[in-house]
N, C-alpha and C positions, 0 to 999 in steps of 0.2 A: 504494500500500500504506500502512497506518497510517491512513488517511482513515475518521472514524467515522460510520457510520450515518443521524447524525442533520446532518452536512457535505453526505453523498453527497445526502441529503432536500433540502439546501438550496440545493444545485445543478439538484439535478434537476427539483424539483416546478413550474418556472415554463414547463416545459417542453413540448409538447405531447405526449402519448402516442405519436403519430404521429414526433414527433422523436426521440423516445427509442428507438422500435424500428428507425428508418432506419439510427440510428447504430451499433444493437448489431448489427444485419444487417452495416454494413461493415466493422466492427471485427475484428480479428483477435486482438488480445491475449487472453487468459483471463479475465485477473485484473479489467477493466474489462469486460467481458461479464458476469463473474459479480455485480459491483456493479450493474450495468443492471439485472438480471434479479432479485436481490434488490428493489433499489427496486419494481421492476413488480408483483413478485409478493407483497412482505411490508411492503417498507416505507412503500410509500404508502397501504395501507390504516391507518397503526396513527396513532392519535390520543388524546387524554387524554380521560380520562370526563367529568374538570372540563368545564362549558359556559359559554359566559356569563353565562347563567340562574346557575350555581352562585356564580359572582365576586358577580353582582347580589345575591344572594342573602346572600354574606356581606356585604355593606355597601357594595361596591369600587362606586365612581362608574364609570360606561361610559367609557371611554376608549383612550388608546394602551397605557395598561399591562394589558387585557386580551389585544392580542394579545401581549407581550412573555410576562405569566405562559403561557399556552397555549402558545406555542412554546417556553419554560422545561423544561412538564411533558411535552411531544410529545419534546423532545430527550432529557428522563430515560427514557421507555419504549424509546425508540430507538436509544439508547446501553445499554440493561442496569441503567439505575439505578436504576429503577425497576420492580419486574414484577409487582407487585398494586395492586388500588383502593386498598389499607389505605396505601400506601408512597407513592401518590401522594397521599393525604389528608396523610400526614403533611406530604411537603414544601410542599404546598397551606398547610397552616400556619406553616410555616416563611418563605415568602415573605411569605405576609400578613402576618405578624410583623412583616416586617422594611421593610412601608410605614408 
């Protein structure tokens, strides 16, 4: 419980599909079934619109800090922090600001 969204994502996603439904199959608890099934069904589709095209595009050289911003804006939609393009533009700026 208290585990956010964008945590369960980062446990889960290295996972195979196949691993993931094994578990929830033997699992008896609720509360970690219902995280399972979330993941499967909502939160491993959701990712930021930012591309790398977009980073390339504002100036940012290709590197490690593209996947660090991208998983930044993946964990803001996925946590609630973020819930339009507009609001991920913003903090989009806000990072790049702050290299």
């Amino acid at each position: 419980s208290g585990l956010r969204p964008s945590d369960a994502v980062a446990h889960l996603e290295n996972i195979p599909p196949l691993g993931v439904y094994v578990v929830f199959r033997a699992l008896e608890d609720p509360l970690v079934k219902e995280i399972l099934h979330s993941y499967v069904t909502h939160w491993a589709k959701i990712f930021p619109h930012t591309t790398g095209d977009t980073l390339r595009a504002r100036g940012l050289p290709p590197g490690p800090q593209y996947r660090a911003i991208l998983t930044q804006l993946r964990n803001a939609w996925l946590d609630g922090v973020v819930t339009t393009v507009e609001q991920e533009t913003d903090m989009l700026d806000k990072i790049c600001s702050l290299d």
